[in-house]
C-alpha positions as CSV (number, residue, x, y, z in Angstrom):
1,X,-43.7,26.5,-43.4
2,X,-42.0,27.3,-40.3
3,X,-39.7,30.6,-40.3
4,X,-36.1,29.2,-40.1
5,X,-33.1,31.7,-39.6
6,X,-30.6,31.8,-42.2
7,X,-26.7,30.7,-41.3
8,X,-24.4,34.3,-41.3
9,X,-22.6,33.6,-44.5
10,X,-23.3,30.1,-44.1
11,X,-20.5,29.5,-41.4
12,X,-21.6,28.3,-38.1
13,X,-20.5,31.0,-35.3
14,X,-18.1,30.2,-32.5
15,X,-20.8,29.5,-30.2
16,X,-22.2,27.0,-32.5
17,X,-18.6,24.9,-32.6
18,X,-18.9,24.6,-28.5
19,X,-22.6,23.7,-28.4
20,X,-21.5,20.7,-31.3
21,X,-18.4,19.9,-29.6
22,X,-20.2,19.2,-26.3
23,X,-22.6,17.4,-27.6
24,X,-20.6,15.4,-29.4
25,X,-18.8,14.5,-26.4
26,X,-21.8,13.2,-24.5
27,X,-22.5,10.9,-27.1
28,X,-18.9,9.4,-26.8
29,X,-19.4,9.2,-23.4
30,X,-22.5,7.4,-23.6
31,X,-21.3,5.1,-26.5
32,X,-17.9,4.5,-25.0
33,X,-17.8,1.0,-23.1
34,X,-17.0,0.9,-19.9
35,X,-13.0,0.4,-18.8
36,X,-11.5,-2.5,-17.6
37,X,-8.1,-3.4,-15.9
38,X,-5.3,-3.8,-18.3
39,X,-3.7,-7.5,-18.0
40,X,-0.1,-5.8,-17.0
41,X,-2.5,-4.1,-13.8
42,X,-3.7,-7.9,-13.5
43,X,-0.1,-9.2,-13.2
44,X,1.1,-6.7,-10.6
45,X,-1.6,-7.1,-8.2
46,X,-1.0,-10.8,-8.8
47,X,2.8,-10.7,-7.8
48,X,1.9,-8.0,-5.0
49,X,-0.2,-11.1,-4.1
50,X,2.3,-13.3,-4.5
51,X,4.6,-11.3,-2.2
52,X,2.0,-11.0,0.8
53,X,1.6,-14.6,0.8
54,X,5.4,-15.6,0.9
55,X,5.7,-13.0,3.6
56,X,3.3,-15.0,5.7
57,X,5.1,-18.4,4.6
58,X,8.7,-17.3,5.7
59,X,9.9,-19.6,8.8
60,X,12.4,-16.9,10.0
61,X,11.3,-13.3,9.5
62,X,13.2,-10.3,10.4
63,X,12.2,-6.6,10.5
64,X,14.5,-5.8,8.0
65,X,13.1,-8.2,5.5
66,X,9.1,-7.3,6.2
67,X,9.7,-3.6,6.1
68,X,11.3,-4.4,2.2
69,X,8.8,-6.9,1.6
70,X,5.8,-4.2,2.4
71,X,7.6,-1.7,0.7
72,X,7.7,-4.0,-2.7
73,X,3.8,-4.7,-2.1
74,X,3.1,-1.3,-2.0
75,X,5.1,-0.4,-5.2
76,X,3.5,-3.0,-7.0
77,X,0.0,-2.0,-6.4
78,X,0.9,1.4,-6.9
79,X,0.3,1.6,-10.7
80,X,-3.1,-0.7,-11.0
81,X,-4.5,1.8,-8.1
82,X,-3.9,4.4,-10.4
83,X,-5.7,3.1,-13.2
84,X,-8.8,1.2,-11.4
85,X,-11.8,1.6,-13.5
86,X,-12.9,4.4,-10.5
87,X,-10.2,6.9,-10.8
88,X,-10.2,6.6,-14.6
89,X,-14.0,7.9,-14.9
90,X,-13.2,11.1,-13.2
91,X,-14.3,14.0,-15.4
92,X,-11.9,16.9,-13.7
93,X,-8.2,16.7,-12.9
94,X,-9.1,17.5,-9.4
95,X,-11.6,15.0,-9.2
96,X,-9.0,12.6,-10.2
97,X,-6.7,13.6,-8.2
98,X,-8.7,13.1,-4.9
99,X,-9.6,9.7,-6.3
100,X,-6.1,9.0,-6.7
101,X,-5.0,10.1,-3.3
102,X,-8.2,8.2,-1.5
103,X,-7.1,5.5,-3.7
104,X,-3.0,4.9,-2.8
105,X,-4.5,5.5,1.3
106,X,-6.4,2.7,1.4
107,X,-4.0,0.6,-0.2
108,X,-1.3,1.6,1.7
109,X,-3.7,1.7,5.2
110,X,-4.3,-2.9,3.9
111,X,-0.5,-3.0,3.4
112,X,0.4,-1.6,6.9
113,X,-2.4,-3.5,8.3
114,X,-1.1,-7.1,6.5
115,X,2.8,-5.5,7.9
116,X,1.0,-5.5,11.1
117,X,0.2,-9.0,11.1
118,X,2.9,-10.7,9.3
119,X,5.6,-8.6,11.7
120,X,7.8,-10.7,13.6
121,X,7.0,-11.8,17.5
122,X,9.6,-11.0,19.8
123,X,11.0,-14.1,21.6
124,X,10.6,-13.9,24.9
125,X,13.6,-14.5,25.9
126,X,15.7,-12.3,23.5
127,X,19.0,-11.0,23.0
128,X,19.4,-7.7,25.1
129,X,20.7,-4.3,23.7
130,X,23.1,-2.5,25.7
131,X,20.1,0.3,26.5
132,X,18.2,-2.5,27.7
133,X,21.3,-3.5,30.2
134,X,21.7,-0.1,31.0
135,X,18.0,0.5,32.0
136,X,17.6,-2.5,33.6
137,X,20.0,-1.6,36.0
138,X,19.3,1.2,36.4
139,X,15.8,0.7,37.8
140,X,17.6,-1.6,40.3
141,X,19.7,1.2,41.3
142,X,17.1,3.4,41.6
143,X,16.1,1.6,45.1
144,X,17.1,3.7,47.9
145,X,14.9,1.4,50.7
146,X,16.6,-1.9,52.3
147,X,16.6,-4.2,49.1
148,X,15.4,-7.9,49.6
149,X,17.9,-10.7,49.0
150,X,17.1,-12.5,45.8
151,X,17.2,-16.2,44.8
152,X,17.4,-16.8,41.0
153,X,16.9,-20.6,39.7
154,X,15.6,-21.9,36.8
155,X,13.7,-25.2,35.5
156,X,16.2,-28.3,35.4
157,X,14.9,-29.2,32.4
158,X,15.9,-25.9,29.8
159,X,19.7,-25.3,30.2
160,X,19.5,-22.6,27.7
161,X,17.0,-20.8,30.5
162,X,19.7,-21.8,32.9
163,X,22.2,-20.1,31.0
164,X,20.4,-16.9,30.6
165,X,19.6,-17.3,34.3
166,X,23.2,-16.5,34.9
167,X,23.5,-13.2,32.7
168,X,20.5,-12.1,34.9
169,X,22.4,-12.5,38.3
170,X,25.4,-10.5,36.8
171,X,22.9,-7.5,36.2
172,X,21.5,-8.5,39.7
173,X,24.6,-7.9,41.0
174,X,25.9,-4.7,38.9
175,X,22.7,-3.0,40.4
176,X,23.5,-3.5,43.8
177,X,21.4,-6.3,44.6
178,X,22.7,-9.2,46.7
179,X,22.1,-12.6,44.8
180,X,22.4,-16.1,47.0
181,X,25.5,-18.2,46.4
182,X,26.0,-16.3,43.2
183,X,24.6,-19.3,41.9
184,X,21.6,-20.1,39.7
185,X,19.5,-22.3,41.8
186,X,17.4,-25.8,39.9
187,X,14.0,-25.0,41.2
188,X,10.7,-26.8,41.0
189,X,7.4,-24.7,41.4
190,X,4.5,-26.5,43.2
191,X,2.7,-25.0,40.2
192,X,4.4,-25.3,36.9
193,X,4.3,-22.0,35.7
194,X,6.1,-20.7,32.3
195,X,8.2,-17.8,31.8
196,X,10.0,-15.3,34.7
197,X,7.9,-15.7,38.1
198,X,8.8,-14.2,41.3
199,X,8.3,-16.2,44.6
200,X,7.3,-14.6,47.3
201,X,7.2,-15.7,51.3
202,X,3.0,-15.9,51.9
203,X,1.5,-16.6,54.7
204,X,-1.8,-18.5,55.8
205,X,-2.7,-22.0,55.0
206,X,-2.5,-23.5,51.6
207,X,-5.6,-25.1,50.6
208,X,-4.3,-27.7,47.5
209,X,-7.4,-28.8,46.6
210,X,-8.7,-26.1,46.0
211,X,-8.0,-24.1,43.0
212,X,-9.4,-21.0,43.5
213,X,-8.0,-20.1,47.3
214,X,-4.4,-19.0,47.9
215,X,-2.1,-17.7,50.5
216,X,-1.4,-13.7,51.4
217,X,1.6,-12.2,50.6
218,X,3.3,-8.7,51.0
219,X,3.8,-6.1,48.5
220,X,7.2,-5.0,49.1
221,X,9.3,-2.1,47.2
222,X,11.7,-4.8,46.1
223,X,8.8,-6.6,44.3
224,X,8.0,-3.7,42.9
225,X,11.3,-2.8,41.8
226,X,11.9,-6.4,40.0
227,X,8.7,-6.0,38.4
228,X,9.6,-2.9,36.9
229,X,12.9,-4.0,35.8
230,X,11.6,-6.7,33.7
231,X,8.9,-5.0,32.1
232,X,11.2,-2.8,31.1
233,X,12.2,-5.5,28.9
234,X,9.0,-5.8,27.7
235,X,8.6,-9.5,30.1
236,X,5.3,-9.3,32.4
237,X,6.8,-11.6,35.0
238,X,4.3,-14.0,36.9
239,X,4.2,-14.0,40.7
240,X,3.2,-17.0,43.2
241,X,3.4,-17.2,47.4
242,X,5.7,-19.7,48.8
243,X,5.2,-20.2,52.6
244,X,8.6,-22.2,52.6
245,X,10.6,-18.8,51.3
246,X,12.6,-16.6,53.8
247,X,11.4,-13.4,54.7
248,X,13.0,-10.8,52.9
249,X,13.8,-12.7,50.2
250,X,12.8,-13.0,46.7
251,X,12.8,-16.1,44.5
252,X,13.2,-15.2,40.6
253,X,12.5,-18.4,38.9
254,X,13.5,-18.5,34.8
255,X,10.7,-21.2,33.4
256,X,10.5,-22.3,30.0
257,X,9.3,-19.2,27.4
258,X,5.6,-19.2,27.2
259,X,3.8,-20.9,23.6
């Protein structure tokens, strides 16, 4: 018979506790079934869900409201993340803590991302702050060279264009710039065109059947300037040659906001 050595006293040493204890906990692990999401996780991502898509639904949408909205997602989603199947497996506490913290990123990157595309278009033709004012006419201040005499109309039919038309001349005016009449002009282009377009005198021979060939035109400072001024209000005005126009003078036509 094989030689067998004898137990001290009969009582397994400390050493022999820990190699028992770890092995019994292998064979836990491998028995134990694998974890799935509770149905209270279930229900939060749900509502989280829930959320995103009435976010997307809402006719009128502020800032205000998506930045609260997002923030609710996010605390939602906060709890199931923490107890996904994946973070719950980790064997160290600083293995699941870097699970954790890989784990609220991403969810947080797919709630900025959805914030990103649910968040609110700026009309083009919005309400100005007083900054805005302020820096709008400021850049036309800024114009030390001879400053072209402007023409500001709008499209006959949009009266609330017409109206804004008229706050425009009155910054116009406060920075300096001579505006014809002061009166808002009714203008029709001899191409449609949406949205803030400055006319400019061209010269040459317009060729209307032909799409593709236009007329030359000057690049002033004062187009310049009025090009900076309203991009400054985040409005990328359009510009088109006008052999009829005066020299030294610039057209600002107000269209109808771009769709």
């Amino acid at each position: 018979m094989p030689e067998t050595t004898p137990l001290v006293g009969g009582i397994l040493s400390r050493q022999d506790h820990r190699d028992y204890d770890a092995a019994l906990r292998k064979i836990r692990e491998a028995e134990r079934k694998p974890e799935s999401v509770s149905t209270g996780d279930i229900a939060l991502f749900c509502l989280a869900g829930v959320l995103a898509v009435a976010l997307y639904l809402a006719p009128e949408k502020t800032p205000l409201w998506v930045c609260l909205g997002l923030t609710c997602m996010a605390a939602l989603a906060t709890h199931p993340v923490w107890n996904t199947p994946w973070i719950k497996k980790a064997t160290t506490r600083e293995q699941r803590f870097g699970r954790c913290f890989l784990g609220l990123c991403g969810m947080i990157v797919l709630v900025g991302l959805y914030g990103w595309f649910v968040w609110p278009k700026v009309p083009y033709y919005h309400d100005l702050t007083e900054a805005q004012v302020a820096h709008f006419i400021g850049i036309l201040k800024g114009q030390e060279v001879k400053r072209y005499e402007l023409r500001v109309g709008c499209s006959g039919s949009s009266e609330d264009v017409c109206v804004l038309a008229r706050k425009y001349i009155e910054m116009f005016q406060r920075g300096g710039w001579k505006v014809q009449g002061p009166a808002v002009q009714r203008m029709s282009l001899p191409k449609p065109m949406s949205g803030v377009v400055v006319m400019i005198r061209g010269v040459g021979t317009p060729n209307y059947d032909n799409p593709d060939l236009g007329i030359w035109t000057l690049e002033s400072q004062s187009r310049r300037t009025i090009r900076e001024a309203f991009l400054s209000l985040g409005i990328k005005v359009e510009e088109q040659g006008d052999v009829s126009m005066p020299d030294e003078v610039l057209g600002i036509y107000l269209g109808p906001p771009p769709s």
